[in-house]
Backbone as JSON, one array per atom type, in Angstrom:
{
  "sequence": "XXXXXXXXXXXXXXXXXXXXXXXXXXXXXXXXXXXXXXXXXXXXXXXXXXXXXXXXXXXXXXXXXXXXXXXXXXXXXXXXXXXXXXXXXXXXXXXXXXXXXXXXXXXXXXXXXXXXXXXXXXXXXXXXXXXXXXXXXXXXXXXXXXXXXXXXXXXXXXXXXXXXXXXXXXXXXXXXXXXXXXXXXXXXXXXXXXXXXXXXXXXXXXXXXXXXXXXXXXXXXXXXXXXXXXXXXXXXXXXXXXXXXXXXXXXXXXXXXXXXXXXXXXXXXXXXXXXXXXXXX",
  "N": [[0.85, -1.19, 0.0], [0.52, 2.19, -0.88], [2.33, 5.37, 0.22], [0.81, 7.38, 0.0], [-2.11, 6.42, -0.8], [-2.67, 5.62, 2.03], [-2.19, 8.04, 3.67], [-4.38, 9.32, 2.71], [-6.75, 8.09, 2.99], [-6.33, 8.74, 6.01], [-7.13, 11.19, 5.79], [-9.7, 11.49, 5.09], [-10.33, 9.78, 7.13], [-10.24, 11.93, 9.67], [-11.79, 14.29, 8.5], [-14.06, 13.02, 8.59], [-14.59, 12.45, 11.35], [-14.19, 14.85, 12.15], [-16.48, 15.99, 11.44], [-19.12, 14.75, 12.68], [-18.49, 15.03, 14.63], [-19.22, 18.08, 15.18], [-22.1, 17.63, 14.51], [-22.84, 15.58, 16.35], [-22.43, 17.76, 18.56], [-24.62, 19.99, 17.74], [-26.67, 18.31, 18.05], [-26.36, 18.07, 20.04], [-27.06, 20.23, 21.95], [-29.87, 21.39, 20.28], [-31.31, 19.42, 22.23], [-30.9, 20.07, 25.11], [-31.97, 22.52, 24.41], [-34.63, 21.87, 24.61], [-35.4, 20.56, 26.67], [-34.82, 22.54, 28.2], [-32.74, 23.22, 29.43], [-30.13, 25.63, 29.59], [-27.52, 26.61, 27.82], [-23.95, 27.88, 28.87], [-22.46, 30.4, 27.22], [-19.81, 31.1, 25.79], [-17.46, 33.41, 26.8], [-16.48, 35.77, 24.54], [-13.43, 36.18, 21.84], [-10.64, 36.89, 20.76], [-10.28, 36.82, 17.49], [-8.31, 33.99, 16.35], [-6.95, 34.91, 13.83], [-6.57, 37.54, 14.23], [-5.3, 38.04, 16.58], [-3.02, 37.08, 15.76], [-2.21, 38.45, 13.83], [-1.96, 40.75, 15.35], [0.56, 40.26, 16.77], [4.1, 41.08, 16.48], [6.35, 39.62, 16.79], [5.61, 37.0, 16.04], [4.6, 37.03, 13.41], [6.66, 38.18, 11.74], [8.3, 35.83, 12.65], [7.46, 33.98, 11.09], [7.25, 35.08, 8.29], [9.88, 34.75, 7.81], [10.2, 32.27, 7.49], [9.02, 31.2, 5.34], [9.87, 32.25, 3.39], [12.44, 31.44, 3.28], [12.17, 28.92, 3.03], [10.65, 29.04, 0.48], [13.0, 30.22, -0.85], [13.7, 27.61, -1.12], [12.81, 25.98, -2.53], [12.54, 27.49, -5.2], [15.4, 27.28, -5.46], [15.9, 24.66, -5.87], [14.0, 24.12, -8.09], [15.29, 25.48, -10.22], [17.9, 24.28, -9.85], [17.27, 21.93, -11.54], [17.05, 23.03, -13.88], [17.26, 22.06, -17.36], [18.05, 19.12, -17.3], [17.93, 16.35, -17.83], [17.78, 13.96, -17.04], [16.66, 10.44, -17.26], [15.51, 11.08, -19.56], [13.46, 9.58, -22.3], [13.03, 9.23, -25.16], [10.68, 7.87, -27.83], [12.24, 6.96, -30.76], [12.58, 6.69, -34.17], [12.98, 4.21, -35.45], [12.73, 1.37, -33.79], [15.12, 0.03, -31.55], [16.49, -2.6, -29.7], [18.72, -1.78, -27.15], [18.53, -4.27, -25.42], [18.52, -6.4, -26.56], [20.64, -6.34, -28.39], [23.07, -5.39, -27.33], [22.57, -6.82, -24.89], [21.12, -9.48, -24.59], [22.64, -10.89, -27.28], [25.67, -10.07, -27.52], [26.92, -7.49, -28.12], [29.81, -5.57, -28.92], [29.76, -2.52, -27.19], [31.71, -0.49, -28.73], [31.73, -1.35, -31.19], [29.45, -0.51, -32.58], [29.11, 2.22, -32.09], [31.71, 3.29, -33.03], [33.37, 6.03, -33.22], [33.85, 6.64, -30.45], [36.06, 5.55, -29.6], [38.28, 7.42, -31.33], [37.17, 9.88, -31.22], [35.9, 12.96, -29.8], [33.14, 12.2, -30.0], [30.79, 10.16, -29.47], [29.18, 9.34, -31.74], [26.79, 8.35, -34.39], [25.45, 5.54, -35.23], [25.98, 4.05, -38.38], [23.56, 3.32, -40.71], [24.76, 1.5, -42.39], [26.31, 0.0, -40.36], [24.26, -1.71, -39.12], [23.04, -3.12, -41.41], [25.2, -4.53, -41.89], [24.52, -6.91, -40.39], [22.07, -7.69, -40.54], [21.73, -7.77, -43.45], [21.03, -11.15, -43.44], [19.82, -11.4, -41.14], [16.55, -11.36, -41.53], [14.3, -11.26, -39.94], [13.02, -11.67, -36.49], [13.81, -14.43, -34.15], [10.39, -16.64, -33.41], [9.94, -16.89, -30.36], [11.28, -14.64, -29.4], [9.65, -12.3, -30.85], [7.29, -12.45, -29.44], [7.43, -12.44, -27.15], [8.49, -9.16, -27.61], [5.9, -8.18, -28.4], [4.37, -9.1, -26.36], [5.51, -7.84, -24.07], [6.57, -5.26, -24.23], [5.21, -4.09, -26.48], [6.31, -4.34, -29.07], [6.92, -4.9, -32.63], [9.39, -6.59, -33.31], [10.12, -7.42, -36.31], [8.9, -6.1, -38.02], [9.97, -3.6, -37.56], [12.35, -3.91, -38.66], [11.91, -4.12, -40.9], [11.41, -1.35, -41.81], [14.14, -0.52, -41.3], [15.16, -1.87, -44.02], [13.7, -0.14, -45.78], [14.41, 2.12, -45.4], [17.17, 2.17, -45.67], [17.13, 1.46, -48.37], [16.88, -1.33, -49.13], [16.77, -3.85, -51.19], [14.5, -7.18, -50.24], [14.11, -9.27, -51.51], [15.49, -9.52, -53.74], [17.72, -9.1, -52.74], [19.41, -6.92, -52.56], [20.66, -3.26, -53.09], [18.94, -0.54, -53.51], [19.02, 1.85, -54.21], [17.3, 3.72, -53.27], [16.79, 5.75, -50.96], [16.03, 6.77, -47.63], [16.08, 9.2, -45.13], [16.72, 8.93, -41.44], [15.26, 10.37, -38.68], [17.27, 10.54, -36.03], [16.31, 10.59, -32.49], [18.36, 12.59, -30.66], [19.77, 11.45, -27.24], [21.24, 11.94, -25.27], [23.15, 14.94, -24.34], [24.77, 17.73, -24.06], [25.68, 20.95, -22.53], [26.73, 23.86, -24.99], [29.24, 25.18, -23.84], [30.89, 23.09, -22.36], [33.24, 21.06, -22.87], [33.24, 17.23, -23.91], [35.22, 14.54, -24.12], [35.11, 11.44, -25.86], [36.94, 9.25, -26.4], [39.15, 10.28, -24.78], [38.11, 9.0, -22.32], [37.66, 6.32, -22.85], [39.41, 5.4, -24.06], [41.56, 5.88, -23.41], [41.62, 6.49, -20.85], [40.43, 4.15, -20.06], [37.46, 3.78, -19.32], [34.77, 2.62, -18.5], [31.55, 2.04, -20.59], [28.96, 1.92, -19.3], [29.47, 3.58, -17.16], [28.64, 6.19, -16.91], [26.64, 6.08, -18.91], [24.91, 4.07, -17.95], [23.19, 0.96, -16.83], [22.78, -0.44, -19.96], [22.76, -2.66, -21.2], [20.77, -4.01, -20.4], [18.75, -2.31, -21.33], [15.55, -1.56, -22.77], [14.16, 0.13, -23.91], [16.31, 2.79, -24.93], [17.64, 5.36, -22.54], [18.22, 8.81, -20.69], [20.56, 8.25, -18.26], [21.94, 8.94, -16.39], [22.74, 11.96, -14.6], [24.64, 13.96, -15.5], [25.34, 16.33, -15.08], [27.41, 19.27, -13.31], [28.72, 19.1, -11.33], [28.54, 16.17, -10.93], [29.98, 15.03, -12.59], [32.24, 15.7, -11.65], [32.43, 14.88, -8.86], [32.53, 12.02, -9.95], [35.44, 12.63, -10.9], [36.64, 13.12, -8.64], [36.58, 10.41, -7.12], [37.46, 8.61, -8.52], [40.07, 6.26, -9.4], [42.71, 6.72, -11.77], [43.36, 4.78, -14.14], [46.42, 3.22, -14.47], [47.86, 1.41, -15.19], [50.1, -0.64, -17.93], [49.83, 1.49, -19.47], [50.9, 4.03, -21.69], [50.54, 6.11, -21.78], [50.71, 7.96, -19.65], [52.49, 7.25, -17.7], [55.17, 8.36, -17.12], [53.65, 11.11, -16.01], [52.15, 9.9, -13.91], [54.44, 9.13, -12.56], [55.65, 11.2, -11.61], [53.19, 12.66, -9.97], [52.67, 10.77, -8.44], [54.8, 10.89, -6.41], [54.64, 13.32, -5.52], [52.18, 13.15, -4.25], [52.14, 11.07, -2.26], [51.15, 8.89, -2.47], [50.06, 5.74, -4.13], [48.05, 5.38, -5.95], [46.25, 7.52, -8.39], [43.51, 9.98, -8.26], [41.88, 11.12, -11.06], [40.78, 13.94, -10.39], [43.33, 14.04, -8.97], [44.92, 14.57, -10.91], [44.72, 16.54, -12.29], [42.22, 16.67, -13.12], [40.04, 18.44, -11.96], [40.6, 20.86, -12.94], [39.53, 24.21, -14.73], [39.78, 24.94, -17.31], [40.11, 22.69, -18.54], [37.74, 21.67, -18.99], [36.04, 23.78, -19.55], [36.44, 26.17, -22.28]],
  "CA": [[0.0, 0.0, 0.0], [0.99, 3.41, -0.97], [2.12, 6.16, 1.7], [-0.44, 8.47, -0.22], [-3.17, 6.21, -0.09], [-2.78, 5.81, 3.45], [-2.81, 10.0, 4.01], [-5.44, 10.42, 1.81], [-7.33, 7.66, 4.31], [-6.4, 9.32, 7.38], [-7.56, 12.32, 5.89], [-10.84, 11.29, 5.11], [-10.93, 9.82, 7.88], [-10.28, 13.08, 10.29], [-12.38, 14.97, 8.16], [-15.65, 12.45, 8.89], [-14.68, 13.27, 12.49], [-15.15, 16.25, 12.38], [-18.13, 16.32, 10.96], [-19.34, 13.78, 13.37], [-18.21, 16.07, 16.31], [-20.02, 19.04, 15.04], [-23.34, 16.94, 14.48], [-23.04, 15.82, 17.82], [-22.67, 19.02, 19.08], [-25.78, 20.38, 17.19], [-27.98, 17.44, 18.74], [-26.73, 18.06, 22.2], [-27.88, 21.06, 22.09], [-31.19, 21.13, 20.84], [-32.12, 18.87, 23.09], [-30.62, 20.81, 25.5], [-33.19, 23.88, 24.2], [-35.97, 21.32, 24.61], [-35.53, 20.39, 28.22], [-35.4, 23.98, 28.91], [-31.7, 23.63, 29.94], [-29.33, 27.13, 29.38], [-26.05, 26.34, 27.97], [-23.84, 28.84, 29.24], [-21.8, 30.8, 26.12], [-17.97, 31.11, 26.19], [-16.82, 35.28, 26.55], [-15.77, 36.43, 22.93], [-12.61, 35.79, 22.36], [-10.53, 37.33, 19.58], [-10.2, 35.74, 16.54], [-6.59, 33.06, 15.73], [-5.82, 35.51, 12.5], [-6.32, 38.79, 14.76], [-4.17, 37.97, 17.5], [-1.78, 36.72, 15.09], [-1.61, 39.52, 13.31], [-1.2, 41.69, 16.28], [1.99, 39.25, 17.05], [4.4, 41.08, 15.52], [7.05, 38.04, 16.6], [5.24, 35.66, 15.08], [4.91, 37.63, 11.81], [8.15, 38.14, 11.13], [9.13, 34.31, 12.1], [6.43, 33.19, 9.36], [7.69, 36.09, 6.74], [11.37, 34.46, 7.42], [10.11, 30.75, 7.67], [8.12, 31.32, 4.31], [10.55, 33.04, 2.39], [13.78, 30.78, 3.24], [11.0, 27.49, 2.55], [10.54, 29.59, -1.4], [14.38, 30.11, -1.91], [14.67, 26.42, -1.42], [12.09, 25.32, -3.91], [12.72, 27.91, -6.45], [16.85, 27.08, -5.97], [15.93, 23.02, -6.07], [13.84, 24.31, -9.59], [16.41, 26.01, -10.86], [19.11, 23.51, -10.33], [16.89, 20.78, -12.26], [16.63, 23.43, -15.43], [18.68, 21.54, -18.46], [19.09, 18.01, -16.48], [17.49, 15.44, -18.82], [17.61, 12.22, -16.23], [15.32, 9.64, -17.63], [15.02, 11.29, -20.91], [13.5, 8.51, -22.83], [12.4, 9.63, -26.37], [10.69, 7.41, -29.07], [12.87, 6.44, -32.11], [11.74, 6.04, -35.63], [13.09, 2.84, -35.47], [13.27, 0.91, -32.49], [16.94, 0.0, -31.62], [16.72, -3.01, -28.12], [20.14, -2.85, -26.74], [18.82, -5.12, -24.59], [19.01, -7.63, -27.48], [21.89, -6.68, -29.03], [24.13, -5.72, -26.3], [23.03, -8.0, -23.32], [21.79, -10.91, -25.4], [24.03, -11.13, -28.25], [26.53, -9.38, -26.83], [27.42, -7.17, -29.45], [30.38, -4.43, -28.06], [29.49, -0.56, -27.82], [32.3, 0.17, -29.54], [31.28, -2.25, -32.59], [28.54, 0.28, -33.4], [30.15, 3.58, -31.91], [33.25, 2.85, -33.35], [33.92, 6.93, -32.51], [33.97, 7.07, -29.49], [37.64, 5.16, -29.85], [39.47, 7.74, -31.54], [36.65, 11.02, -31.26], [35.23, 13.76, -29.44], [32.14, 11.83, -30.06], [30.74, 8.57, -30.01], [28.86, 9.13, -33.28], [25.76, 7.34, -34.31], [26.18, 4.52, -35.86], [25.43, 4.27, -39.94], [22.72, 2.07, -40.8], [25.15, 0.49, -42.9], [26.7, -1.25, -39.88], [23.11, -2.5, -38.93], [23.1, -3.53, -42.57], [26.59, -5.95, -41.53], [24.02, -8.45, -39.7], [20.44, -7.78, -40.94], [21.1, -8.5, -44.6], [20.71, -12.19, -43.09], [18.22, -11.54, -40.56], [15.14, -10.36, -41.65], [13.37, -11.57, -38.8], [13.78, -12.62, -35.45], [12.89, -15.67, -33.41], [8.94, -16.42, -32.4], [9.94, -16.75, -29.04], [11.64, -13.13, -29.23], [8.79, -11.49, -31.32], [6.51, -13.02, -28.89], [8.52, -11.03, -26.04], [8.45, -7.99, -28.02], [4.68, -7.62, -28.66], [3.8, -9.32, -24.95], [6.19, -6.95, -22.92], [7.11, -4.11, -25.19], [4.52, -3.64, -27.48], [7.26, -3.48, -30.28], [6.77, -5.58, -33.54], [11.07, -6.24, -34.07], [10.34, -7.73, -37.7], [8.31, -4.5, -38.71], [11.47, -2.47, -37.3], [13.61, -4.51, -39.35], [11.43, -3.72, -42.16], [12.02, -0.04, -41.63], [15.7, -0.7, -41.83], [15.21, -2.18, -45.42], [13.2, 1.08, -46.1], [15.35, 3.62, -44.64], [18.32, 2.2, -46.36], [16.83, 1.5, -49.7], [17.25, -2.78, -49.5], [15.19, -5.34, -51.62], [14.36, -8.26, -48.94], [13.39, -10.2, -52.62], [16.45, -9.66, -54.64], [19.03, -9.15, -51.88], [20.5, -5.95, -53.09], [20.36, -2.38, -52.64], [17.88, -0.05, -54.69], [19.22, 3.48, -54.32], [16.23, 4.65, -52.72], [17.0, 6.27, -49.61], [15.05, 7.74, -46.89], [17.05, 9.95, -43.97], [16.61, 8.65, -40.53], [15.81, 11.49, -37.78], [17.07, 9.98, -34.54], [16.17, 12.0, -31.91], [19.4, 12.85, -29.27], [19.37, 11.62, -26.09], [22.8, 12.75, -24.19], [23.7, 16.81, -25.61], [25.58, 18.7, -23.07], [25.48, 21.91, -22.86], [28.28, 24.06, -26.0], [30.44, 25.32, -23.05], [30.98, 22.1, -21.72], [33.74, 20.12, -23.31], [33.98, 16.43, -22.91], [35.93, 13.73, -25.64], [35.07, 10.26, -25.71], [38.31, 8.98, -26.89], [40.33, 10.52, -23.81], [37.81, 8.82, -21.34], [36.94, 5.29, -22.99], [40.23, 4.48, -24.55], [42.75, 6.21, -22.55], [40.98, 6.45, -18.97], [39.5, 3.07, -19.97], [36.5, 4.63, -18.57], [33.34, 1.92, -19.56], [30.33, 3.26, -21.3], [28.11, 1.8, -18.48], [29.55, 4.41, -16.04], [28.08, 7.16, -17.32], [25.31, 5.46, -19.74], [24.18, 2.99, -17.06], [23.11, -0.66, -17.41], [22.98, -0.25, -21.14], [22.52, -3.94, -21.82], [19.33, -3.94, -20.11], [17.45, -1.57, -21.61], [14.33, -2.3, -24.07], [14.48, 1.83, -24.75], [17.61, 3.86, -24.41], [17.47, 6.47, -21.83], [19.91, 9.03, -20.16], [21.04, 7.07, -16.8], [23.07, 9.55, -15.03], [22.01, 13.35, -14.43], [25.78, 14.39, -16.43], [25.82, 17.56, -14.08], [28.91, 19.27, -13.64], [28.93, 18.07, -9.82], [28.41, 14.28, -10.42], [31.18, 14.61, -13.04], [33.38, 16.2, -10.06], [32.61, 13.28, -7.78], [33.92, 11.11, -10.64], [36.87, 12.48, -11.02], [37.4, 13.17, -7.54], [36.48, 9.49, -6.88], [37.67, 7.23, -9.6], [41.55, 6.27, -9.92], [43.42, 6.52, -12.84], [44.0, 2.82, -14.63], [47.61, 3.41, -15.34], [48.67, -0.08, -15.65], [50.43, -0.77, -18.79], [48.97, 2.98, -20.08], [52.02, 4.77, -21.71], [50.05, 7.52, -21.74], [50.11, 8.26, -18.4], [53.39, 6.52, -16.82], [55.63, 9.47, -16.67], [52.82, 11.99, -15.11], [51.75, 8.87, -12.79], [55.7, 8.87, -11.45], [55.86, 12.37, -10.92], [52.7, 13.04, -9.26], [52.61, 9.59, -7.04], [55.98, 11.52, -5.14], [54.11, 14.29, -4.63], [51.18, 13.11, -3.25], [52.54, 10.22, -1.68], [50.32, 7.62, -2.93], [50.33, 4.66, -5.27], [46.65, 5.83, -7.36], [46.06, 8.79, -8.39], [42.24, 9.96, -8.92], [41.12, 12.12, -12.41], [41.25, 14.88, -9.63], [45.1, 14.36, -8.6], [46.15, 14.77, -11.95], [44.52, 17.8, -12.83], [40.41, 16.76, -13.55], [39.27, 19.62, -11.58], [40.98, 22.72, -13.25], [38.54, 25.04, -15.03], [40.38, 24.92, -18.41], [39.98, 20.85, -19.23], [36.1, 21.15, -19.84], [35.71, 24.93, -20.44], [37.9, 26.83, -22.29]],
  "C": [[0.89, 1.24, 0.0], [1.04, 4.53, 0.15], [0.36, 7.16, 1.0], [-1.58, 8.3, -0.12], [-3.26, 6.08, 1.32], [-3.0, 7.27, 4.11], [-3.81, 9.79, 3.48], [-6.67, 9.34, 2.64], [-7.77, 7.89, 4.9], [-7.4, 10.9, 7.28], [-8.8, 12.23, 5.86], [-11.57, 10.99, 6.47], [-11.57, 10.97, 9.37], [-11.38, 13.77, 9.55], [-13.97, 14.08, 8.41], [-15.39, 12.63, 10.47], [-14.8, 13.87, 13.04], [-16.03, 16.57, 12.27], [-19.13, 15.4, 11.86], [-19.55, 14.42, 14.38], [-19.25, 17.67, 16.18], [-21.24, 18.42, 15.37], [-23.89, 16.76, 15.91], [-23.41, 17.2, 18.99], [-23.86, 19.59, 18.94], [-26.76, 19.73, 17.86], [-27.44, 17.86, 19.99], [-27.55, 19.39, 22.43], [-28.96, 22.05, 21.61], [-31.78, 20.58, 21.65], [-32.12, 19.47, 24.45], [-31.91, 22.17, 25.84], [-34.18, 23.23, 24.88], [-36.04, 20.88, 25.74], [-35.19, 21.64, 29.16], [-33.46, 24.26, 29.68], [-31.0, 24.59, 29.15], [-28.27, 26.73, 29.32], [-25.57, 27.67, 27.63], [-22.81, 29.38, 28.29], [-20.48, 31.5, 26.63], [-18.07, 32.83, 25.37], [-16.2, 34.87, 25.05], [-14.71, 36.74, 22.93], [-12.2, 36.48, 21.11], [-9.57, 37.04, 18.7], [-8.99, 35.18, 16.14], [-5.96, 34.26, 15.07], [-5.81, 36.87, 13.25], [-5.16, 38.66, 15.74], [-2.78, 37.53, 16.83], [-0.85, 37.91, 14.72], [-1.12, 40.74, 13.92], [0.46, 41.36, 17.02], [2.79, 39.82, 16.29], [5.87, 40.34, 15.57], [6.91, 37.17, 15.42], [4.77, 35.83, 13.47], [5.92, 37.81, 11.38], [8.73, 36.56, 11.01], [8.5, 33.66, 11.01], [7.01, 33.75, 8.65], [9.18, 35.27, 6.66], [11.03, 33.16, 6.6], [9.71, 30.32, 5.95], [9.16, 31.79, 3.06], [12.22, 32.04, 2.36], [13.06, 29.54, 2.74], [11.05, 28.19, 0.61], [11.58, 29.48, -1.54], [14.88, 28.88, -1.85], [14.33, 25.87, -2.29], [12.3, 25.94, -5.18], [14.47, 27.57, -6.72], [16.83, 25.33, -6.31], [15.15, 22.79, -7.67], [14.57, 24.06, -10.27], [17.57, 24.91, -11.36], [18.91, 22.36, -11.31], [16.45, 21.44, -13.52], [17.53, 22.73, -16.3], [19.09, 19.99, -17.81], [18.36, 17.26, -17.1], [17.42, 13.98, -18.03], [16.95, 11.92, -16.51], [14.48, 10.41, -18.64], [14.82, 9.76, -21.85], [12.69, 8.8, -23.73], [11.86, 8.18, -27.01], [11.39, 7.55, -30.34], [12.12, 6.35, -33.26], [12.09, 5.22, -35.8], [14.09, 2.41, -34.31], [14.57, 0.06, -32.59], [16.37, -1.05, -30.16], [18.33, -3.06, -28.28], [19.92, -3.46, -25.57], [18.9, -6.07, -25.36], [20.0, -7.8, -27.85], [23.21, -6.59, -28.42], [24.09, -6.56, -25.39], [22.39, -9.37, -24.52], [22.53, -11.49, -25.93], [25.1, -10.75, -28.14], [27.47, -8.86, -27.63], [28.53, -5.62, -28.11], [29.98, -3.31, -28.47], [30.11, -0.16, -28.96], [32.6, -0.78, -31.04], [30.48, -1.21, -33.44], [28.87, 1.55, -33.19], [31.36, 3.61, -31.61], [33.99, 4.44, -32.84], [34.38, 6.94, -31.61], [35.91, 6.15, -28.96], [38.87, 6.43, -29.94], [38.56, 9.58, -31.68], [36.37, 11.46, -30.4], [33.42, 12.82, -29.16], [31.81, 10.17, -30.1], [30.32, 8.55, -30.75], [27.21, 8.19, -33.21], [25.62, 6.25, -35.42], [25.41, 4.65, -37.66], [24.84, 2.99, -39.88], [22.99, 0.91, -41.7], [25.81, -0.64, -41.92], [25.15, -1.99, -38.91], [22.94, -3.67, -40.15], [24.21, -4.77, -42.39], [25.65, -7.44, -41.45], [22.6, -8.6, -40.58], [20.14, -7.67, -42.59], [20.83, -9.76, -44.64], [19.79, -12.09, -42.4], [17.3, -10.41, -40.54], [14.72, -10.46, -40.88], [13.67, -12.38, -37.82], [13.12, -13.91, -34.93], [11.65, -15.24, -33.09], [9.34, -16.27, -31.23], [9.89, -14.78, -28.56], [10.49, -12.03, -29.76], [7.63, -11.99, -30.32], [6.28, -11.85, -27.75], [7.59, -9.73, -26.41], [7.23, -7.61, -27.74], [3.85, -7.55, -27.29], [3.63, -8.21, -24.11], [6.18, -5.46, -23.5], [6.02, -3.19, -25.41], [5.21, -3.38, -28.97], [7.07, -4.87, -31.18], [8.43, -5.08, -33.99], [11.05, -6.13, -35.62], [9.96, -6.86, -38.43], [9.42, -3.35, -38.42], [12.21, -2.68, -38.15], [13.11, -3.97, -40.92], [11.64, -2.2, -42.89], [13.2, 0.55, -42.11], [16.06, -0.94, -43.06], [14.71, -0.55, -45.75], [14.22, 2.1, -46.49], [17.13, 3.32, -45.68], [18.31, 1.57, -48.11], [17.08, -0.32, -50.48], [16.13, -3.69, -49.78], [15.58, -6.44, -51.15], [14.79, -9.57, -50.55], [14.99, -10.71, -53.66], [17.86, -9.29, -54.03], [20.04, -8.31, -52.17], [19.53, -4.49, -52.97], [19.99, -1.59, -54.13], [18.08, 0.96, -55.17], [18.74, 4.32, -53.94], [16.38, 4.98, -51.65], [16.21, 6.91, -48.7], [16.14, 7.96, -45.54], [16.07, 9.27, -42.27], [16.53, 9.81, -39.44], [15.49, 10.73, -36.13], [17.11, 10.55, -33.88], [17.42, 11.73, -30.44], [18.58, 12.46, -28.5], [19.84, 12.27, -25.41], [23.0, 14.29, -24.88], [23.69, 17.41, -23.93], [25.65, 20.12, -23.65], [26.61, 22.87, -24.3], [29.53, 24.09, -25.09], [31.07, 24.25, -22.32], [32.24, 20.95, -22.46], [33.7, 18.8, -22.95], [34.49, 15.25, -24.3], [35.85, 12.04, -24.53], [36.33, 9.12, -25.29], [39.24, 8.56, -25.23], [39.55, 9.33, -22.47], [37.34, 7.36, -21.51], [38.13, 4.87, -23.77], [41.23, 4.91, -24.04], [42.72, 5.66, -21.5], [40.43, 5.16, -19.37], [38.46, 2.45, -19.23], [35.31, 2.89, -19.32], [32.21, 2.64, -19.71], [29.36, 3.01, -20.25], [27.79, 3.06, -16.99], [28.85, 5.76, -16.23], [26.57, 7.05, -18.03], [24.49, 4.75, -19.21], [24.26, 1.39, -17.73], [22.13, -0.59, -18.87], [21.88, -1.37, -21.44], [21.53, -4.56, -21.37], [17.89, -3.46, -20.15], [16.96, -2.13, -23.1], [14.7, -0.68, -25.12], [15.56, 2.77, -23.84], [17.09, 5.08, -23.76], [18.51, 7.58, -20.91], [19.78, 8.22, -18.62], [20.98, 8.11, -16.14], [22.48, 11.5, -15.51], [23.49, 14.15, -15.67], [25.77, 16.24, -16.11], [26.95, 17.82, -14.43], [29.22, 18.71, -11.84], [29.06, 16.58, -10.08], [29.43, 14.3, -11.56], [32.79, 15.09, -12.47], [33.5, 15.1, -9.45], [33.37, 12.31, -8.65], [35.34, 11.45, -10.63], [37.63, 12.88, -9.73], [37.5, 11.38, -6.66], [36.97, 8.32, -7.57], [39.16, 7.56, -10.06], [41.72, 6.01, -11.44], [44.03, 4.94, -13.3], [45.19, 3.31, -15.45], [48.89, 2.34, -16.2], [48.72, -0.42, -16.96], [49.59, 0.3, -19.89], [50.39, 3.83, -20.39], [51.6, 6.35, -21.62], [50.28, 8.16, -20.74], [51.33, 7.88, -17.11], [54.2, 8.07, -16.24], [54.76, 10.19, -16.05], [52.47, 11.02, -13.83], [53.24, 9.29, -11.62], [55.6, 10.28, -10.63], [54.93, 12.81, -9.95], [52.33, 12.44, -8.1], [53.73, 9.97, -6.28], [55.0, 13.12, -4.4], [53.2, 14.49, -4.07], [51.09, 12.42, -2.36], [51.8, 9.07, -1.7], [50.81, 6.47, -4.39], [49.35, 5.3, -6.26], [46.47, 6.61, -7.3], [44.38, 8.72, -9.01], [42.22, 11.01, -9.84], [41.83, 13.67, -11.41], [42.76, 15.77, -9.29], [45.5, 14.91, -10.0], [45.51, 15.56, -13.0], [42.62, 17.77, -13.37], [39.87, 17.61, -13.47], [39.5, 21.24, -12.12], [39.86, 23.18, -14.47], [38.26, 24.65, -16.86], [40.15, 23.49, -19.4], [38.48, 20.47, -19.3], [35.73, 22.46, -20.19], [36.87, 25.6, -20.26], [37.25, 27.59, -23.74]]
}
């Protein structure tokens, strides 16, 4: 049971209590009238919001209480303008990487071959979809079974798409020329001022795509994971050592700065993550 149904319960129920208690009240005294008894009326008293307002204590601690309560909701707004967590768009053609990465266990960097040697991981060309799916047109019953059960997604009509979109006859096993443009809609887009390069952090830092992207290989529909703040990419690099083992990249700066900090691992942080210059510049 939900906390809210449970308030919304209690509330009902208080509120038939009250009304209960009034009622009562009302019958006691008519009957009261009708046996001739005089109930005796409470001195006039003056009124909660008057005496309040003559309080001028307790007006000021409300005006503070009220006004520090707003700058926390409009600064807890604010900080969630531009933060995309659990952005999860529709596709014009559905993509599971829970099929193709956690079933089949196809690697990230098979289809965002960028993100190797770019700035970007890139999106993949529907010619390397084209690699596997000029053999399969269609997937297992079991799996289309899945799809339509759980999902709602018809794979083999996706796949069909894919012939479309890239201009391939199923019939004659060759390509037609006919093209149609694919508009996949971003999920991840950081802000311009924001530098960050794939490359340096997934084949240097041999960073994995899960850390940032989440459990990937479990999703039906791609979504962002991680908030990609500039705080929670602080905590990373104030939290996550440098893999320098057999990294030439990185040996010399490793020696020099493991004397001067007096450690064996150095985190992102030690070896310069945090300066201003290495994401805006």
């Amino acid at each position: 049971i939900s906390n809210k149904l449970i308030l919304g319960a209690l509330a009902i129920l208080f509120a038939l209590l009250a009304i209960a208690l009034v009622l009562v009240k009302n019958t006691l005294n008519r009957f009261a009238e009708q046996k001739g008894i005089s109930v005796a009326e409470k001195d006039k008293t003056v009124p909660i919001w008057k005496a309040f307002a003559q309080n001028q204590f307790l007006v000021l601690v409300t005006a503070i209480f009220f006004l520090l309560a707003g700058a926390y909701f409009i600064y807890g707004y604010l900080m969630q303008v531009g933060v995309d967590q659990g952005y999860e768009p529709v596709q014009p053609i559905h993509y599971s990487h829970r099929i193709h990465a956690g079933d089949n266990g196809i690697d990230c960097k098979y289809c965002h071959s960028s993100a190797r040697v770019s700035k970007h991981s890139g999106i993949p060309s529907l010619n390397i979809c084209m690699n596997c799916h000029k053999s399969i047109y269609q997937v297992a019953d079991e799996t289309q079974k899945e799809g339509l059960n759980e999902y709602g997604i018809d794979y083999n009509a996706e796949i069909q798409k894919l012939y479309k979109a890239v201009g391939w006859d199923e019939a004659e096993q060759k390509y037609t020329g006919e093209t149609q443009p694919v508009r996949w809609v971003r999920i991840h887009n950081l802000p311009d001022f924001a530098y960050f390069n794939h490359s340096q952090h997934v084949e240097v830092a041999g960073v994995q795509c899960q850390t940032c992207h989440g459990p990937v290989e479990t999703m039906e529909v791609m979504y962002q994971h991680a908030p990609l703040t500039m705080g929670w990419c602080i905590n990373c690099h104030r939290e996550t050592n440098v893999k320098v083992e057999d990294n030439a990249y990185y040996e010399k700066i490793h020696e020099q700065l493991s004397k001067k900090y007096g450690v064996d691992k150095l985190t992102a942080a030690q070896m310069g993550g945090l300066e201003c210059g290495k994401c805006h510049y």
